[in-house]
PyMOL Python script that loads the backbone (N, CA, C, O; Angstrom):
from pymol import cmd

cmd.read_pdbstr("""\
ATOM      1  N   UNK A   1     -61.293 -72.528 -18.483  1.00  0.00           N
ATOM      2  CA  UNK A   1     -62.153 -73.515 -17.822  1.00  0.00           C
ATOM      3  C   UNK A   1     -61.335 -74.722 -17.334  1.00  0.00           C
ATOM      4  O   UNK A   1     -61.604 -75.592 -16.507  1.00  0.00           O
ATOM      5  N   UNK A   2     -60.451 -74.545 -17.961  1.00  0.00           N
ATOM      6  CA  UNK A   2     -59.229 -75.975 -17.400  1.00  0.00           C
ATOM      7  C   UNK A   2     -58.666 -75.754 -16.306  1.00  0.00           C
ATOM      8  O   UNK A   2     -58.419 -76.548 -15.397  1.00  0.00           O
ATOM      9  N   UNK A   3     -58.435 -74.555 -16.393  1.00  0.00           N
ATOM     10  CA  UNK A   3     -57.878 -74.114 -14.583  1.00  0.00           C
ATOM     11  C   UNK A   3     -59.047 -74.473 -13.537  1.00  0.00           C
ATOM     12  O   UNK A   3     -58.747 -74.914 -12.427  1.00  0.00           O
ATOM     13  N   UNK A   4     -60.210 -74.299 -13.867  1.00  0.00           N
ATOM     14  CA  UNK A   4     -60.931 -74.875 -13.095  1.00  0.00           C
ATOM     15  C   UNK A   4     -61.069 -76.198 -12.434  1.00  0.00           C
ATOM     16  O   UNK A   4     -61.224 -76.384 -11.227  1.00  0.00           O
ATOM     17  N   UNK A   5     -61.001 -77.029 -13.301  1.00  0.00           N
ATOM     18  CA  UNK A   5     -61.560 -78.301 -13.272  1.00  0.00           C
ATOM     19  C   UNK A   5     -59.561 -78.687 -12.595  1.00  0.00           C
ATOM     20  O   UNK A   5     -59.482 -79.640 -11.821  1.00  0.00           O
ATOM     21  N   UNK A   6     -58.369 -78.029 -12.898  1.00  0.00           N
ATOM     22  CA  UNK A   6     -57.615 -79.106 -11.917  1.00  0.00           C
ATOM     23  C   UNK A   6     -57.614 -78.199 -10.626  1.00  0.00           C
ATOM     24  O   UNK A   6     -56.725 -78.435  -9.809  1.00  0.00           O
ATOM     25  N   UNK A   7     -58.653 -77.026 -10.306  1.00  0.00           N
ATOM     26  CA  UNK A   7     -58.403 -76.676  -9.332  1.00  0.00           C
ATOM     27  C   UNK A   7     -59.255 -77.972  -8.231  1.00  0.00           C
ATOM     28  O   UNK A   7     -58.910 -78.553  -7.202  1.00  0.00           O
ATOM     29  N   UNK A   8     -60.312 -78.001  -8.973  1.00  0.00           N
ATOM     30  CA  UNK A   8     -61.097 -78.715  -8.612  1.00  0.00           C
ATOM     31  C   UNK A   8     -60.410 -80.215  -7.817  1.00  0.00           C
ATOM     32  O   UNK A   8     -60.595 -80.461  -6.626  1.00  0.00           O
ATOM     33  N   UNK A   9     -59.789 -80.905  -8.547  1.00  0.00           N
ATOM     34  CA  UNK A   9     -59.241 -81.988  -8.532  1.00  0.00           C
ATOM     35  C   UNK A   9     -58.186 -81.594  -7.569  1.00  0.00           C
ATOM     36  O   UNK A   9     -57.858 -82.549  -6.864  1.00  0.00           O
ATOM     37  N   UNK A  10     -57.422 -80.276  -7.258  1.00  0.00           N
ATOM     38  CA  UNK A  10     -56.575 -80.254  -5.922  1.00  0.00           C
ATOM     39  C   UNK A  10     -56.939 -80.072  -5.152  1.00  0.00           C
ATOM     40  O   UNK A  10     -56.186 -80.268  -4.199  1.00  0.00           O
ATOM     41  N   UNK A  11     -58.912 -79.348  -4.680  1.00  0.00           N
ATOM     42  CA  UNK A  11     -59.516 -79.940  -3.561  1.00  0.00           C
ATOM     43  C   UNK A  11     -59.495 -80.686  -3.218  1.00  0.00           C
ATOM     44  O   UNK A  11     -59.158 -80.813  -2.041  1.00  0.00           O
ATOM     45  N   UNK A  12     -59.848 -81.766  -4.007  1.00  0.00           N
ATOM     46  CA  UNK A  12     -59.723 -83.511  -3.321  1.00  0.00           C
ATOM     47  C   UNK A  12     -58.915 -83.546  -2.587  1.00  0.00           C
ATOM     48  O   UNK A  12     -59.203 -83.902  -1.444  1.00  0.00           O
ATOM     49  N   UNK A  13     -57.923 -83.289  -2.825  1.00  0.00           N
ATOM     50  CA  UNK A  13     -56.513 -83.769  -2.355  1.00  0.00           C
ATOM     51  C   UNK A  13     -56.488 -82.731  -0.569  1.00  0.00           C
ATOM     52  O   UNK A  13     -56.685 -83.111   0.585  1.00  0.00           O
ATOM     53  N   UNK A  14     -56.088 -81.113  -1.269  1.00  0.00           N
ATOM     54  CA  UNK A  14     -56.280 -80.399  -0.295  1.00  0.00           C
ATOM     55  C   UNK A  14     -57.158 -79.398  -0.019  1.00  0.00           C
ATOM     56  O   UNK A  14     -57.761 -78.820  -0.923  1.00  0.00           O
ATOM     57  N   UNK A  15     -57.320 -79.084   1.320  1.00  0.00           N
ATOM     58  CA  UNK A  15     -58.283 -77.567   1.767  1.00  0.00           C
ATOM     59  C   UNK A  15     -58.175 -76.357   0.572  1.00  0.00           C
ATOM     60  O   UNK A  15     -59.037 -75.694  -0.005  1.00  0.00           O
ATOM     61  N   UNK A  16     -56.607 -76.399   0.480  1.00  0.00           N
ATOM     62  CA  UNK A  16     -56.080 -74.976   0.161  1.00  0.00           C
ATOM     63  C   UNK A  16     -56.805 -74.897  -1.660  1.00  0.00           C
ATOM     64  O   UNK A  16     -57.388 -73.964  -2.212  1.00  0.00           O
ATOM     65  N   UNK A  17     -56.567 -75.828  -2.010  1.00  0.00           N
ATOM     66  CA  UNK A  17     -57.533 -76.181  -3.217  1.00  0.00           C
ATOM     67  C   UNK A  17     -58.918 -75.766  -3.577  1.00  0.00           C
ATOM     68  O   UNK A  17     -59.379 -75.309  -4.623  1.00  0.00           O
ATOM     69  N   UNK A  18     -59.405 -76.023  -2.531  1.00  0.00           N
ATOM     70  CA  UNK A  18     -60.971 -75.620  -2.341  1.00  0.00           C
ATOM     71  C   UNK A  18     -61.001 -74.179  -2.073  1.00  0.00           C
ATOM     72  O   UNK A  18     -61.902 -73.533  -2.609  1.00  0.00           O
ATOM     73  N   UNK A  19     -60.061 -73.512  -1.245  1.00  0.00           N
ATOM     74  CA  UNK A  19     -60.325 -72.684  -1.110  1.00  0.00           C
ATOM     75  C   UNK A  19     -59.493 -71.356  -2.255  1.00  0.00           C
ATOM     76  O   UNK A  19     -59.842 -70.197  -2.034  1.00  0.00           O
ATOM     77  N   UNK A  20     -58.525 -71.579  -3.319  1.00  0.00           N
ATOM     78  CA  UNK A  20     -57.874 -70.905  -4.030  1.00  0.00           C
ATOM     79  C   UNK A  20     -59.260 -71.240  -5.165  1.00  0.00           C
ATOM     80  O   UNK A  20     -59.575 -70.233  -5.800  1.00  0.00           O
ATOM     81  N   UNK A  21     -60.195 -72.637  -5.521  1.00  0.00           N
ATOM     82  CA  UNK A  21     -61.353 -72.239  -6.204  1.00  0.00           C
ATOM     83  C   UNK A  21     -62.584 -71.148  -6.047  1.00  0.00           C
ATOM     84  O   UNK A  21     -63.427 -70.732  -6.842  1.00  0.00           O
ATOM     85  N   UNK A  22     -62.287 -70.863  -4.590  1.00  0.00           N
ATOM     86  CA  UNK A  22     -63.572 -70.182  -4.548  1.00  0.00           C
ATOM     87  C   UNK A  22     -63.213 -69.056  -4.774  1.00  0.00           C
ATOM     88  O   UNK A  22     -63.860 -68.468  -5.641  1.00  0.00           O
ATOM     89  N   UNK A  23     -62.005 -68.266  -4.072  1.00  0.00           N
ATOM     90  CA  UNK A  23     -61.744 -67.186  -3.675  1.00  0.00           C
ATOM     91  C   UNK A  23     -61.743 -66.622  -5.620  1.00  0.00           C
ATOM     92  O   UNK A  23     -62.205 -65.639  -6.198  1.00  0.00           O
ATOM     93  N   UNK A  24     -61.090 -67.660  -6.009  1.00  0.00           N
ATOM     94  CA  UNK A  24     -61.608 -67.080  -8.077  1.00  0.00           C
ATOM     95  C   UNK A  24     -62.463 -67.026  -8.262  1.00  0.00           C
ATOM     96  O   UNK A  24     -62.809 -65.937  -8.721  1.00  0.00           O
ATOM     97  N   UNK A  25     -63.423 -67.961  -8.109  1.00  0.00           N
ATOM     98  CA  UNK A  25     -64.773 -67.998  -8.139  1.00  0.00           C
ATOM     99  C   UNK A  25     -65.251 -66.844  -7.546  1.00  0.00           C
ATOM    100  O   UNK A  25     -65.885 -66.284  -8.440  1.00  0.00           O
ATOM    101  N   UNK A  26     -65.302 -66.218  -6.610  1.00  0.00           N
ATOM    102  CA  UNK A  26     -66.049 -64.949  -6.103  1.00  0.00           C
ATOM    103  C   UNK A  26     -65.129 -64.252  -6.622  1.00  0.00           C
ATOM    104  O   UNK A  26     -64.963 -63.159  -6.081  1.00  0.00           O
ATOM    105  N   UNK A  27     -64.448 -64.504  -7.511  1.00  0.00           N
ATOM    106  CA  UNK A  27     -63.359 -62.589  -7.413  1.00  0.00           C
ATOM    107  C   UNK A  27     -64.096 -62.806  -9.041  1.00  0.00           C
ATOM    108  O   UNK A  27     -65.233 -62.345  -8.940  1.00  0.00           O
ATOM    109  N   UNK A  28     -63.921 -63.216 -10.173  1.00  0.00           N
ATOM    110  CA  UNK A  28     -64.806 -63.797 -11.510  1.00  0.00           C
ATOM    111  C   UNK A  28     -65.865 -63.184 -10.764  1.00  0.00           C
ATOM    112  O   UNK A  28     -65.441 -62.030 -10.711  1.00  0.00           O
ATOM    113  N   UNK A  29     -67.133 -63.181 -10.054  1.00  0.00           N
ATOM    114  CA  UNK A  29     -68.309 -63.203 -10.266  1.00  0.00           C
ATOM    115  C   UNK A  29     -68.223 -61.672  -9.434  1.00  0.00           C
ATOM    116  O   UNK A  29     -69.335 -61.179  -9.244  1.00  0.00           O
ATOM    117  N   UNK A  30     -67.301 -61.038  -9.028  1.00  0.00           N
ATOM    118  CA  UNK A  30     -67.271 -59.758  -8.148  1.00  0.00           C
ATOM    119  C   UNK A  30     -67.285 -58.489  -9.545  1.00  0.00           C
ATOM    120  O   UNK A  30     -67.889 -57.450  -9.814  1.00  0.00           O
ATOM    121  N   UNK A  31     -66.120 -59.438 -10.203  1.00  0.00           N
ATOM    122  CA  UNK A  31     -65.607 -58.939 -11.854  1.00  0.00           C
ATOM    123  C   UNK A  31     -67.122 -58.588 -12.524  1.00  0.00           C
ATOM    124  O   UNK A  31     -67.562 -57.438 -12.543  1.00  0.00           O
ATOM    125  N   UNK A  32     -67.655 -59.439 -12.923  1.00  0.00           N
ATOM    126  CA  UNK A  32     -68.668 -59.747 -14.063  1.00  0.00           C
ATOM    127  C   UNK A  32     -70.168 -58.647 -13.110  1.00  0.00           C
ATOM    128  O   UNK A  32     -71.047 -57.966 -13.637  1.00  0.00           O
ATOM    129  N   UNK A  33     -69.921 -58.878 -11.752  1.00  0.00           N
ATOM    130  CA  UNK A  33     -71.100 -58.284 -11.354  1.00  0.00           C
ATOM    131  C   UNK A  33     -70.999 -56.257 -11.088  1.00  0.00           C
ATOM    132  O   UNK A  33     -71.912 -55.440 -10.960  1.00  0.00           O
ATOM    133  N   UNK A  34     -69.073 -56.024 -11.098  1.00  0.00           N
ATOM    134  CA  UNK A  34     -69.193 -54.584 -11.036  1.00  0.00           C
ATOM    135  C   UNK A  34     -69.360 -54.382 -12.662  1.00  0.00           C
ATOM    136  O   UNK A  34     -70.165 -53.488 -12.923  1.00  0.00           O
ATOM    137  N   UNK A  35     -68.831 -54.958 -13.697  1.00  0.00           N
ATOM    138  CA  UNK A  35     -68.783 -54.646 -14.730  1.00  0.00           C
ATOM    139  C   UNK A  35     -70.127 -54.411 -15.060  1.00  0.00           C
ATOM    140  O   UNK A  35     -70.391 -53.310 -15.542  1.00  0.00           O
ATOM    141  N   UNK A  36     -71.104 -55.295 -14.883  1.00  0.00           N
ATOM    142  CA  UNK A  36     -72.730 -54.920 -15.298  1.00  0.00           C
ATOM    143  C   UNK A  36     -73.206 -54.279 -14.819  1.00  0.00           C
ATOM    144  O   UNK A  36     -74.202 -53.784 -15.346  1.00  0.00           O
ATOM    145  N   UNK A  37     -72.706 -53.785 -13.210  1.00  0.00           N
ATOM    146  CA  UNK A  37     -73.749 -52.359 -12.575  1.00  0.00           C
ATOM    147  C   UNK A  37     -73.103 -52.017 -12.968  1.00  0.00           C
ATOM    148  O   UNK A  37     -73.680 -52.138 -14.049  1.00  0.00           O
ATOM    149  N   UNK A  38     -71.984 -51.468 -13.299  1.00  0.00           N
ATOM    150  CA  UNK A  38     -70.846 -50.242 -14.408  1.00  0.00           C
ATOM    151  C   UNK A  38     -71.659 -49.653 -15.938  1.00  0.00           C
ATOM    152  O   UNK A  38     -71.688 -48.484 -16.323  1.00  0.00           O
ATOM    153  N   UNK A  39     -72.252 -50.814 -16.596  1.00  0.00           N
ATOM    154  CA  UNK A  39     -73.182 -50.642 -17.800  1.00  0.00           C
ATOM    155  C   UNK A  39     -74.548 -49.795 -17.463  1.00  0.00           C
ATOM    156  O   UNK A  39     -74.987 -48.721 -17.875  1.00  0.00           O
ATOM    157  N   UNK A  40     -75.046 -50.837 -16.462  1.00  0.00           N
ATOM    158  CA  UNK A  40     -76.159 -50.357 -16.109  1.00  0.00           C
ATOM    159  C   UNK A  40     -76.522 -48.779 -15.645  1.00  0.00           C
ATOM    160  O   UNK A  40     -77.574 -48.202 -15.920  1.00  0.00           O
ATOM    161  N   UNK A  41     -75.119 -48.079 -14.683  1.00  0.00           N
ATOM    162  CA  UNK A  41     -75.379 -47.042 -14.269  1.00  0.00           C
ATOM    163  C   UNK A  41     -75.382 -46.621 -15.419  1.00  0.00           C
ATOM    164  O   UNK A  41     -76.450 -46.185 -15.849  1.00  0.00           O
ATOM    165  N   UNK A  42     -74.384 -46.617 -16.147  1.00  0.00           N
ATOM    166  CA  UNK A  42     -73.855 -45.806 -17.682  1.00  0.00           C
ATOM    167  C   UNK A  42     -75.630 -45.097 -18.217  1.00  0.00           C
ATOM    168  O   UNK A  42     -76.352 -44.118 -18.031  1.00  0.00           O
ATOM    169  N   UNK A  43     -75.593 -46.368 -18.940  1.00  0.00           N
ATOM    170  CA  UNK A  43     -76.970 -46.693 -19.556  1.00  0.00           C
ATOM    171  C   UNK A  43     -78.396 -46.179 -18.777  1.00  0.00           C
ATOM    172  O   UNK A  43     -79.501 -46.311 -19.304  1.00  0.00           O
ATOM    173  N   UNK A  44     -78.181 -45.552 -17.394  1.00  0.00           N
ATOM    174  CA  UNK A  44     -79.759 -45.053 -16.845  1.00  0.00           C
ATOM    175  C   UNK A  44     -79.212 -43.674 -16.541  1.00  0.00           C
ATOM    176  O   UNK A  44     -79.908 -42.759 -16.101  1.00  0.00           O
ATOM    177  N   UNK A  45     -77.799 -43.580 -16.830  1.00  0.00           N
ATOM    178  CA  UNK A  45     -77.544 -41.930 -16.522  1.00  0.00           C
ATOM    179  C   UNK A  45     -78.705 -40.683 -17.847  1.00  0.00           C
ATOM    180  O   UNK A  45     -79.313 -39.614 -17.799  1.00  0.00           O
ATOM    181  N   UNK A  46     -78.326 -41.998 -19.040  1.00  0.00           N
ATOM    182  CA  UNK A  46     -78.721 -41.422 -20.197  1.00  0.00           C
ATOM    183  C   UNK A  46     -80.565 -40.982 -20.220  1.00  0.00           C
ATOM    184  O   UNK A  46     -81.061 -40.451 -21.213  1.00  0.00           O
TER     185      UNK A  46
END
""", "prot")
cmd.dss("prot")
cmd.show_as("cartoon", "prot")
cmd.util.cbc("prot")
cmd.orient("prot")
């Protein structure tokens, strides 16, 4: 969560900042969202 918050703080400063937060930010939430349809299929195959 600390990587976050000085990514955060090198937006201020620069673009490239803002944009190396998001691109984690959607790749984290790309992560967390195949992993749960991954469960989910599992779990309705049964």
């Amino acid at each position: 969560m600390m990587d976050l918050a000085l990514l955060l703080q090198e937006g201020t400063t620069s673009g490239t900042g803002i944009f190396r937060f998001f691109a984690g930010f959607f790749l984290i939430m790309i992560l967390y969202a195949s992993a749960f349809g991954f469960t989910y299929w599992i779990s309705k195959d049964e």
